[in-house]
C-alpha positions as CSV (number, residue, x, y, z in Angstrom):
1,X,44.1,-2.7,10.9
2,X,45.2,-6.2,10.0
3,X,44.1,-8.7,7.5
4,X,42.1,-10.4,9.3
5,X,39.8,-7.6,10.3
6,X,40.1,-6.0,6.7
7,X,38.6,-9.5,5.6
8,X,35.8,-9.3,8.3
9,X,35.0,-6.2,7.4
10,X,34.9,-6.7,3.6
11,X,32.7,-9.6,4.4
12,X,30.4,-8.2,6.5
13,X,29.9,-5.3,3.9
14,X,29.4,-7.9,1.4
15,X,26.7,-9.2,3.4
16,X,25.0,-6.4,4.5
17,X,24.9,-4.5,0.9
18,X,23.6,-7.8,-1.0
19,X,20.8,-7.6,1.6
20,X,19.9,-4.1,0.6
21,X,20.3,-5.1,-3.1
22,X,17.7,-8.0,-2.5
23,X,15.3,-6.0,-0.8
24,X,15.7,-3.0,-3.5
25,X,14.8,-5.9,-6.3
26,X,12.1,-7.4,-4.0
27,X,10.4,-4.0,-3.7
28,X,10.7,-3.2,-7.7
29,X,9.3,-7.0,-8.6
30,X,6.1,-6.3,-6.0
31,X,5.6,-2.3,-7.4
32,X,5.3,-4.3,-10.6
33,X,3.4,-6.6,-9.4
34,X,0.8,-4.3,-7.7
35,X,0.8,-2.1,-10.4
36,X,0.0,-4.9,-13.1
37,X,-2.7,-6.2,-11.1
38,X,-4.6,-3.1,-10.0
39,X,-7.7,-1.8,-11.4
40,X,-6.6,1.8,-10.1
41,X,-4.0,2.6,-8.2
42,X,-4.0,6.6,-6.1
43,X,-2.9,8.3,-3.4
44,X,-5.3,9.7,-1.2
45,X,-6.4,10.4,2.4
46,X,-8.7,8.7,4.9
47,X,-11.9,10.3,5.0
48,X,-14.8,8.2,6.4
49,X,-14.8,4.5,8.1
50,X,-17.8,2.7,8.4
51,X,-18.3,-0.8,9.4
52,X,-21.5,-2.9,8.8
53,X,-22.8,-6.5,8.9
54,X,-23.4,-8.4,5.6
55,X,-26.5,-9.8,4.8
56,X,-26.3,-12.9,6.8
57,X,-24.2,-11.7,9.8
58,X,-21.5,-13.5,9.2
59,X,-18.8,-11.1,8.6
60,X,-18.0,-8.0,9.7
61,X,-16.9,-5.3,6.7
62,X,-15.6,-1.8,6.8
63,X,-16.1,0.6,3.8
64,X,-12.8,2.9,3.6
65,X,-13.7,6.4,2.2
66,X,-10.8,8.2,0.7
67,X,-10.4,11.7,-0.5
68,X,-8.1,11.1,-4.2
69,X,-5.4,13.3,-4.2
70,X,-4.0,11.9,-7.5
71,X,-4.8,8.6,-9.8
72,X,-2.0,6.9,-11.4
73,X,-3.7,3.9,-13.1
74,X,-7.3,3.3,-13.9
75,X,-10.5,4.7,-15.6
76,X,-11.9,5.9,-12.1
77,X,-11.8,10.1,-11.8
78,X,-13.5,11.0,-8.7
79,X,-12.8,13.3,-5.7
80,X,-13.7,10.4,-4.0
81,X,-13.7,6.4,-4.0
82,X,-14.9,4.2,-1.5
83,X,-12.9,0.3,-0.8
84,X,-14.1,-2.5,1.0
85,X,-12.2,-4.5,3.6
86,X,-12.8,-7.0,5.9
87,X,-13.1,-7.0,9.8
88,X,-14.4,-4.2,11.6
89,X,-16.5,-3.3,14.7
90,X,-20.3,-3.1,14.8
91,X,-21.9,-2.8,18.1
92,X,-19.8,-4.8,21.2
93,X,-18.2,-7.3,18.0
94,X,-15.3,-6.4,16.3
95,X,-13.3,-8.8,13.7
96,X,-9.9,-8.5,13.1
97,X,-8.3,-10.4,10.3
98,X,-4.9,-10.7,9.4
99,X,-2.6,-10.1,6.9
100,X,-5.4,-7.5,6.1
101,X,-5.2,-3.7,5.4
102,X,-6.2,-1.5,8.4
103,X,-7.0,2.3,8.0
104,X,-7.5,5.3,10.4
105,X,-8.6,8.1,9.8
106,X,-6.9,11.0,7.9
107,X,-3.8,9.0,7.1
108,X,-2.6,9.4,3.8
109,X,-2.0,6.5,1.4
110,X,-0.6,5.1,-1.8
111,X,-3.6,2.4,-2.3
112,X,-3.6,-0.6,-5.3
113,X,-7.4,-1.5,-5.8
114,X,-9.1,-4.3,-7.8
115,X,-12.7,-4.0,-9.0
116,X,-14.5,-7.3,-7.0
117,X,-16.7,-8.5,-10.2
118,X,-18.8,-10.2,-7.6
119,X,-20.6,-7.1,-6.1
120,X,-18.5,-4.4,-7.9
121,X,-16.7,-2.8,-5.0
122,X,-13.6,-2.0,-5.0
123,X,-10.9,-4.1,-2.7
124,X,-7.1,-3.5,-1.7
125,X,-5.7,-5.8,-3.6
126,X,-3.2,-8.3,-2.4
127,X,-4.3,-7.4,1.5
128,X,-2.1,-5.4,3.5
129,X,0.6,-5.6,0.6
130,X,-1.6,-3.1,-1.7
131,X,-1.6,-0.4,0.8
132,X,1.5,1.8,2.0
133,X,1.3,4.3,4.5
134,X,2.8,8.0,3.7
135,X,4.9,10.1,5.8
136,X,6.5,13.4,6.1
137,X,10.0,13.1,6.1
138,X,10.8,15.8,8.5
139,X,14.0,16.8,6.7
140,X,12.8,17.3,3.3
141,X,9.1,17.6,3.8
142,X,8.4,15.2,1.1
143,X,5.9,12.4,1.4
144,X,8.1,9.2,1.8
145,X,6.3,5.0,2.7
146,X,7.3,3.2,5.5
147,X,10.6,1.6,3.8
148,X,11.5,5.4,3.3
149,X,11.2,5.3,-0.6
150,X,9.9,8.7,-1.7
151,X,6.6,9.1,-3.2
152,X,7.9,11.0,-6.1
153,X,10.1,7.9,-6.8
154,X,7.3,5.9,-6.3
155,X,4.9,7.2,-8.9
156,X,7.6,7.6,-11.4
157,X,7.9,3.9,-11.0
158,X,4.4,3.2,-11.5
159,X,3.7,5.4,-14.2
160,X,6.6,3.3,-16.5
161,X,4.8,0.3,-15.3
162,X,1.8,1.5,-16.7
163,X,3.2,2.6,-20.0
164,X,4.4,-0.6,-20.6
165,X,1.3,-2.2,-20.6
């Protein structure tokens, strides 16, 4: 190999493991972030969806029913909790909203909520940022998010957050 391709590939590893550096710390400063802001944080499953008018018909909202498999912040101990979201379908009219979380049915999550003190439900906070998606990694079998970061890893993580506060 000679030096000018040793140098083009030192370069390009360079570039390519700063990257995943940057993304690492980008992760860790919004886990921090998530986890300071929440009211509760769990993992859970997808239950129940049910989407409904509000009082003036002007929005569309869908109440997200979620079985708790495990709470890692928060004051809130049931087998169950219940979020709010925006967008939905009622009828013929459905709402979609970006940057939003969707939800289907039985899929498992790591969810970040925030009490609304307006009507006291609870919301994903943050939008589609306060909800990841869980996996099976079909090597291990362990429950891994989209950005292939383990769950196990992930609570960890959370928990210190939460100590520190």
């Amino acid at each position: 190999m000679n030096t000018r391709s040793r140098i083009m590939l030192l370069l390009t590893f360079c570039f390519f493991g700063t990257q995943g550096l940057l993304l690492s710390q980008s992760i860790q400063s919004e886990l921090k972030s998530l986890t300071d802001g929440a009211d509760v944080i769990l993992t859970g499953k997808v239950i129940n969806q049910t989407s409904s008018w509000n009082a003036d018909r002007s929005r569309i909202y869908t109440e997200v029913t979620l079985r708790a498999d495990e709470y890692l912040k928060g004051d809130y101990s049931e087998n169950t909790l219940s979020v709010k979201t925006l967008g939905g379908e009622v009828g013929d009219v459905g709402e979609l909203y970006s940057h939003m979380p969707k939800f289907t049915n039985d899929e498992e999550v790591l969810l970040f909520v925030k009490k609304d003190n307006k009507d006291l439900s609870y919301r994903v906070l943050n939008g589609e940022e306060g909800k990841l998606t869980l996996y099976e990694d079909k090597a291990t079998g362990e429950k891994v998010t989209s950005f292939n970061k383990k769950i196990s890893t992930l609570k960890k993580e959370i928990k210190s957050y939460v100590e520190l506060r």
